[in-house]
C-alpha positions as CSV (number, residue, x, y, z in Angstrom):
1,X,-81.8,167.1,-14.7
2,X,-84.7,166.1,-17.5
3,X,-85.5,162.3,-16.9
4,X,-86.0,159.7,-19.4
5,X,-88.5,160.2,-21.8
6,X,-90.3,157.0,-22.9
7,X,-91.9,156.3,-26.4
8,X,-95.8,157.9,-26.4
9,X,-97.5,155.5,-25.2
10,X,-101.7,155.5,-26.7
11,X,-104.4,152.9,-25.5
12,X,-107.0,154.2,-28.3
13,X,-107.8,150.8,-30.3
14,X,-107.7,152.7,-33.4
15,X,-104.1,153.5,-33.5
16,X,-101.6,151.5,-35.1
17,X,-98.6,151.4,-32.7
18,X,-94.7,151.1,-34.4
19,X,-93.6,153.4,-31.9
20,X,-92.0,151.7,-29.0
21,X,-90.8,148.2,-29.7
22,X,-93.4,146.5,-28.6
23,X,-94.3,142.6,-30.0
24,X,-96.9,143.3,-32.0
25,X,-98.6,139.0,-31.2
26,X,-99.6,137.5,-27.7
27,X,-97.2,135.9,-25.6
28,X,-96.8,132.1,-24.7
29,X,-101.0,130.6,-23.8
30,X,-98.9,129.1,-21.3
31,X,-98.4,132.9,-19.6
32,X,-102.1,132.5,-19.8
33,X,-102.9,129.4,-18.0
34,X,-99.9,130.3,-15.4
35,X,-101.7,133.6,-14.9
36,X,-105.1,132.1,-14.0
37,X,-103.2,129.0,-12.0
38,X,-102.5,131.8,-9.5
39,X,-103.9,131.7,-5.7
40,X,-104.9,135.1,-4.5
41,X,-103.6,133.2,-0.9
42,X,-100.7,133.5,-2.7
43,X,-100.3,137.4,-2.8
44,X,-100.6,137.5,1.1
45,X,-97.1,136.7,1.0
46,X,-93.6,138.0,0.0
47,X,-92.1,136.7,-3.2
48,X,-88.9,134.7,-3.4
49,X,-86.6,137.1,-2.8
50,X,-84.1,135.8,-5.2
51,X,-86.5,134.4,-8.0
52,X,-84.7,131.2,-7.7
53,X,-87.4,129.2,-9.4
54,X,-86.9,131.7,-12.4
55,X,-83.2,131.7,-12.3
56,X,-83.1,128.5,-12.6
57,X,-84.6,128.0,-15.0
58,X,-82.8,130.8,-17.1
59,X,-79.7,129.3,-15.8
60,X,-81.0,126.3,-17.8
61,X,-81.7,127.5,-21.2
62,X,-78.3,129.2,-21.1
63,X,-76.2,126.7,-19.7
64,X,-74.8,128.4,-16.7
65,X,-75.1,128.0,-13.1
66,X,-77.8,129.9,-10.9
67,X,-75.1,131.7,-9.3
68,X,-74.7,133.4,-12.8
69,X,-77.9,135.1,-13.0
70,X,-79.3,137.8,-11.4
71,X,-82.9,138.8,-12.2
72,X,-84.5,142.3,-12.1
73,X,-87.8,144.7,-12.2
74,X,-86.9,144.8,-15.9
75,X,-83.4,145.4,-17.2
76,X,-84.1,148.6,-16.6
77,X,-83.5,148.2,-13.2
78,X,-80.3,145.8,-13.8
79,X,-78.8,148.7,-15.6
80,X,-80.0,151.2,-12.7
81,X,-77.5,148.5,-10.5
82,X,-75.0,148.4,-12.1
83,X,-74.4,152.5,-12.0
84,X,-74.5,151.8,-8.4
85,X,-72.3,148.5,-8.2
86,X,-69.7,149.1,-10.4
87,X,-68.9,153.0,-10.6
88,X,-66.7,154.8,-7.9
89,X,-67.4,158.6,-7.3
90,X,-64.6,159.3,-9.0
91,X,-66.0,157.1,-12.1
92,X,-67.5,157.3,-15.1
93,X,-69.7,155.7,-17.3
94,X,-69.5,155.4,-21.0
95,X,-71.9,154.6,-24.3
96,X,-72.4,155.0,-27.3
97,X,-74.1,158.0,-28.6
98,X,-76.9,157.3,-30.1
99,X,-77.8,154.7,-27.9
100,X,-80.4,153.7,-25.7
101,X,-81.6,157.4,-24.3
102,X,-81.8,156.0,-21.3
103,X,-77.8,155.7,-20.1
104,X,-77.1,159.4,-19.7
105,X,-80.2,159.3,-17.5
106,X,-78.9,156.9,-15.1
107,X,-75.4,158.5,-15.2
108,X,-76.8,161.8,-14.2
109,X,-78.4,159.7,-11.6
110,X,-75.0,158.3,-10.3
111,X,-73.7,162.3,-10.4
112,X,-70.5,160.8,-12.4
113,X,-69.0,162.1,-15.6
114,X,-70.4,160.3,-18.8
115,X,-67.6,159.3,-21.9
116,X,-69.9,158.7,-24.3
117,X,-68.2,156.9,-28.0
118,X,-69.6,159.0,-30.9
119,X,-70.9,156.9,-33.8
120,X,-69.8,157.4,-37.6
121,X,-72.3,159.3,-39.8
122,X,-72.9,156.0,-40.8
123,X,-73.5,154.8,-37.3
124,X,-70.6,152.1,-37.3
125,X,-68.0,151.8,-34.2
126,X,-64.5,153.0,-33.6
127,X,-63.2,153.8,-30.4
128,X,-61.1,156.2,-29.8
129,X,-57.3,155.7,-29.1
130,X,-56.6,155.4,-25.2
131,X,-60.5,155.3,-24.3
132,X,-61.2,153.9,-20.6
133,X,-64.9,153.8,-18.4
134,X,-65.5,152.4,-15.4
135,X,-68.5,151.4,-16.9
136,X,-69.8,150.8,-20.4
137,X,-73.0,149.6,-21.9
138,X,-72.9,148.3,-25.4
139,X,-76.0,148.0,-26.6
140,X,-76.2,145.0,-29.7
141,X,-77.8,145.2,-31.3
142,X,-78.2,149.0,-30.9
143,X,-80.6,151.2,-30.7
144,X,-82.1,153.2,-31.9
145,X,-80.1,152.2,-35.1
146,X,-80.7,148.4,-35.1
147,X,-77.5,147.4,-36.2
148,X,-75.3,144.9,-34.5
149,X,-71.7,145.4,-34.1
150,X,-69.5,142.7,-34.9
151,X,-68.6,140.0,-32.3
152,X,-64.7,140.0,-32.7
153,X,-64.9,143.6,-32.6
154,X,-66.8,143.7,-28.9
155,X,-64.6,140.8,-27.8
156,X,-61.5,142.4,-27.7
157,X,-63.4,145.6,-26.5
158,X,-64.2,143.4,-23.5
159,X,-60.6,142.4,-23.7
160,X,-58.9,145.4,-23.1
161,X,-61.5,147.4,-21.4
162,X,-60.0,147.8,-17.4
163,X,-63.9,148.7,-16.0
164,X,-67.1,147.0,-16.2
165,X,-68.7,146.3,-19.9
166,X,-72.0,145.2,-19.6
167,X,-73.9,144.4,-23.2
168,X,-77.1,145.3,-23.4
169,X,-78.9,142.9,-25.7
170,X,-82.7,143.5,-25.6
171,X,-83.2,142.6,-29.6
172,X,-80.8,140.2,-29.7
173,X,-83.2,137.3,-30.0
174,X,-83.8,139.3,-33.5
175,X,-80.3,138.9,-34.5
176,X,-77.7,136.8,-36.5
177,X,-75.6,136.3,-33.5
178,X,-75.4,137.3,-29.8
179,X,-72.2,137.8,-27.3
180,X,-73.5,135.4,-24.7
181,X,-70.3,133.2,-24.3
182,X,-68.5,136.5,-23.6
183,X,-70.2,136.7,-20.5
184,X,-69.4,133.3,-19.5
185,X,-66.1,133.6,-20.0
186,X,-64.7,136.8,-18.8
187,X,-64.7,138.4,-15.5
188,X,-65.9,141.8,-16.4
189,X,-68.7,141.1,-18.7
190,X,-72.7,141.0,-17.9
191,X,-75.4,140.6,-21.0
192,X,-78.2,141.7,-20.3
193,X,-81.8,140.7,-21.6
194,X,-85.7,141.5,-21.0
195,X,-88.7,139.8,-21.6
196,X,-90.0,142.6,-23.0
197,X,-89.4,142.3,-26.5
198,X,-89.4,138.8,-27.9
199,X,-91.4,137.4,-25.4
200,X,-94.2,140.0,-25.8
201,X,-94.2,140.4,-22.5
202,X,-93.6,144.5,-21.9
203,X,-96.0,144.9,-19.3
204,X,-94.5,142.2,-17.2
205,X,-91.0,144.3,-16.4
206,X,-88.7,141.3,-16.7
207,X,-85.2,141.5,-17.3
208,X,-82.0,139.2,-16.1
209,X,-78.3,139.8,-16.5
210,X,-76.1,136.7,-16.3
211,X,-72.0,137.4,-15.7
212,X,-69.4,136.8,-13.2
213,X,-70.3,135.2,-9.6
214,X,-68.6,138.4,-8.5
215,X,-70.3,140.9,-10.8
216,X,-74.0,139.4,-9.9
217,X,-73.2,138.9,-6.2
218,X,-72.9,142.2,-6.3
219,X,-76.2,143.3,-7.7
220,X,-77.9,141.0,-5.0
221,X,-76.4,143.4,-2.0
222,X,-78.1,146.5,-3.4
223,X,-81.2,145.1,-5.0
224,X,-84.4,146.0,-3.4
225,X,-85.7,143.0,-1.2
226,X,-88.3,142.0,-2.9
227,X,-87.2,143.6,-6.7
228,X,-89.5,141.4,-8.9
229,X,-93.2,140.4,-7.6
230,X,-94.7,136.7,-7.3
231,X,-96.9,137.5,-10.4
232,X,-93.9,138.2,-12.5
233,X,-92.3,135.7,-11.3
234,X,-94.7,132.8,-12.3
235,X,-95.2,134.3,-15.8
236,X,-91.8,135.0,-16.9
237,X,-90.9,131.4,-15.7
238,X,-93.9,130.0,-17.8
239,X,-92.7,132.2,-20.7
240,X,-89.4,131.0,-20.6
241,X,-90.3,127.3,-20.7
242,X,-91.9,128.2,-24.2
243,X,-89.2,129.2,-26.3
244,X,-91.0,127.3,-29.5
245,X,-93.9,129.8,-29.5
246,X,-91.3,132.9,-28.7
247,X,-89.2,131.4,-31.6
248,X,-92.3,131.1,-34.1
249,X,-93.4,134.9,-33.1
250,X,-89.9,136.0,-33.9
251,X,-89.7,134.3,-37.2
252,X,-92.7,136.2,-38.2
253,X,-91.2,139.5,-37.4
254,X,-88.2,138.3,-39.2
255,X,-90.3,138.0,-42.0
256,X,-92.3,141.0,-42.1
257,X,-88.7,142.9,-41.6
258,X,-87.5,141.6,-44.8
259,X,-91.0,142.7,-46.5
260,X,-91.0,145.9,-45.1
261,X,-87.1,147.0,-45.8
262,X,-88.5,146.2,-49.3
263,X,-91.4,148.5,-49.6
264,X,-90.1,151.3,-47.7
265,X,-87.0,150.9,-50.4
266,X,-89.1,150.7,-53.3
267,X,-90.2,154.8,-52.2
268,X,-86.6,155.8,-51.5
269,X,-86.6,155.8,-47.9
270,X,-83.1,154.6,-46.5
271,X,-83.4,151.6,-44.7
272,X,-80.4,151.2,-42.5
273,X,-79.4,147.4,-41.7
274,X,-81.4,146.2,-38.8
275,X,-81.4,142.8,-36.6
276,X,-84.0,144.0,-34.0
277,X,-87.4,144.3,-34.4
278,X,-87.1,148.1,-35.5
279,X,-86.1,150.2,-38.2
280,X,-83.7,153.0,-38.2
281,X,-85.1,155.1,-41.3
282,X,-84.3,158.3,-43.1
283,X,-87.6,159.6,-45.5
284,X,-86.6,161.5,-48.9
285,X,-89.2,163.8,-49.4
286,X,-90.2,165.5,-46.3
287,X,-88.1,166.3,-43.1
288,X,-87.9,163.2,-40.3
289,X,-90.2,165.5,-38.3
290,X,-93.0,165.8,-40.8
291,X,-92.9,162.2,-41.6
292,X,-93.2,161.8,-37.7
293,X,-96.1,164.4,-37.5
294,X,-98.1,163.5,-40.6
295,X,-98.3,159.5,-39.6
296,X,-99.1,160.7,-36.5
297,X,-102.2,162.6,-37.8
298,X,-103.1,159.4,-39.9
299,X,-103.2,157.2,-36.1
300,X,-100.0,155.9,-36.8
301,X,-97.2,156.5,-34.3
302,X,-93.6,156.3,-35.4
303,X,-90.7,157.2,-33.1
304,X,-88.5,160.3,-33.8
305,X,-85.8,161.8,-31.6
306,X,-84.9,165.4,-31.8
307,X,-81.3,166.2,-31.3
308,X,-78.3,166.4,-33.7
309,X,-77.7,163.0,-34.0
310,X,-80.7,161.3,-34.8
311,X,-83.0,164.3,-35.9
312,X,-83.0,163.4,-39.4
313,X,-84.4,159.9,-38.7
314,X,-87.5,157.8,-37.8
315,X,-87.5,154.6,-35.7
316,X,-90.5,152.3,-37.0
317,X,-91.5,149.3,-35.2
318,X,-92.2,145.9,-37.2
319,X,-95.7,145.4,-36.8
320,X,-98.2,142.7,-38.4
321,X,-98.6,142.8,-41.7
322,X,-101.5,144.7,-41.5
323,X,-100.1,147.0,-40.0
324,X,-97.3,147.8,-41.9
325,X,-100.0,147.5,-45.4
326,X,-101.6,150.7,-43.2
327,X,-98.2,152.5,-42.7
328,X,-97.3,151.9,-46.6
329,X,-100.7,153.7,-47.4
330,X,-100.8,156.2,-45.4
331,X,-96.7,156.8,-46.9
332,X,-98.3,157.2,-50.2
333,X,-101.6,158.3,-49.8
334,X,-99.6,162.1,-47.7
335,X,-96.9,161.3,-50.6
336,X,-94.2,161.2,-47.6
337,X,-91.7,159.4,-50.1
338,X,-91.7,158.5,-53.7
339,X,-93.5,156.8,-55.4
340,X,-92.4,153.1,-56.5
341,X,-92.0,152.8,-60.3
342,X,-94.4,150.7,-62.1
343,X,-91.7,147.7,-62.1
344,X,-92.1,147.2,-58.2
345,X,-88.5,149.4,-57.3
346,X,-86.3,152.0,-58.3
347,X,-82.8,152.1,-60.0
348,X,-80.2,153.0,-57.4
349,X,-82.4,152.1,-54.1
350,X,-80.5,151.3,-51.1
351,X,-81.4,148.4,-48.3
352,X,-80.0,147.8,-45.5
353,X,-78.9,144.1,-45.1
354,X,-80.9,141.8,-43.2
């Protein structure tokens, strides 16, 4: 089987980085002083097994009991379990395609069929007549497309889906709306979410799932012992009790999204609707590859995934506005698009909705 293949990852200062969803500001000074408020006495010993402290407080900003969450070694890992928890032999295990890259990885894993649900061209959701998974993951908003799906439409997914649907909402704090209540409220429903993303806190490998009693007790018999370390633990749980600085970072993303749909519209390059903190992108001039290739020359790293579905396409990241002022350049300067009329846009432009 071929693994999962994660986004290039470059520590050389000089590049500029829209290539794997990462927050592109610092995470909560209250990370910080939690980080240097730890005793080294303190990593002689095990962690909470459970993460209590951290669940709940999660339990808290959701309004749910404790007995609701479950918390992993990022959602990776949460996703990982639930392969494992809710998935006979005879299973399977369904997804969107594309979606998160990862899913037919973990499914190969399991050594159960996958069903995945193929997209429109235009990457919007209709399942087909009859369709049934043990397990599902609906990814909302997805990705790598950045669109979310509408609510009503995944409730009465949930609804009539037999198996398992667990939503996988790692932008979601990026979005218009979210599908929280849906876990609160039916029995075979987890959402998912990671601190990776709007909490700028990637390198941590946080996530938490919050469903059923049933569905998490389950996760908690086949977790690892000791799944999520005392360091993490003390971080994520400062992080978490500053949502005001993880709001204000994600209202500046907002804002540089809207800014960048803009210019990247202003040269012709399709900008599908996105409420993550990515864009889903097809360039006008050159191939996606080339657009992929020359940035990549230039020290900027875009995302591009080969394969009939998405091989036309580029996933950029919302940087700073610097950045994004260096991607624009280097756009124009290896004429990767058209050039934007002397009025600021062109007649028929299309942008996605934000």
């Amino acid at each position: 089987m071929q693994g999962y293949v994660p986004g290039e990852q470059s520590r050389d200062p000089g590049i500029v980085k829209l290539n794997t969803n990462e927050n592109p500001y610092p995470p909560s000074p209250m990370v910080a002083k939690s980080l240097q408020a730890i005793s080294i006495e303190e990593l002689r010993l095990y962690p909470n097994p459970t993460a209590l402290k951290l669940r709940q407080r999660i339990a808290a900003v959701h309004g749910c009991d404790v007995d609701n969450v479950f918390v992993g070694n990022g959602s990776d890992e949460v996703l990982a379990l639930c392969t494992r928890a809710f998935v006979e032999d005879t299973g399977s295990i369904g997804f969107f395609n594309p979606s998160y890259s990862l899913y037919p990885v973990l499914a190969l894993i399991r050594d159960v069929p996958v069903r995945p649900v193929e997209l429109s061209a235009g990457f919007s959701w209709q399942m087909p007549r009859g369709y049934n998974t043990s397990l599902f993951f609906l990814t909302n908003p997805n990705a790598p497309t950045g669109m979310l799906h509408d609510k009503a439409t995944v409730s009465r997914f949930c609804r009539q889906m037999p198996g398992v649907v667990v939503i996988d909402e790692a932008y979601v704090d990026f979005a218009s709306a979210h599908c929280m209540d849906l876990a609160m409220k039916r029995s075979n429903v987890l959402v998912v979410r990671t601190l990776s993303k709007a909490y700028s806190l990637a390198g941590l490998r946080v996530g938490y799932t919050i469903g059923a009693k049933p569905l998490i007790a389950a996760l908690f018999k086949l977790k690892d012992s000791y799944n999520t370390d005392t360091i993490a633990q003390h971080l994520a749980l400062a992080a978490l009790s500053d949502l005001r600085h993880m709001r204000a970072n994600v209202r500046q993303i907002k804002n540089t999204r809207i800014r960048l749909a803009g210019l990247l519209a202003e040269r012709d390059v399709f900008v599908y609707p996105s409420e993550t903190n990515f864009f889903w992108v097809r360039p006008p001039v050159v191939s996606a590859r080339v657009f992929y290739e020359s940035l990549r020359n230039r020290l900027i790293m875009v995302r591009y995934f080969d394969g009939p579905r998405t091989r036309d396409f580029v996933r950029i990241t919302i940087g700073t506005d610097q950045q994004v002022d260096k991607l624009i350049n280097a756009i124009d300067e290896l004429e990767l698009a058209r050039a934007p009329s002397a009025c600021g846009s062109r007649t028929g432009n299309r942008k996605g909705n934000l």
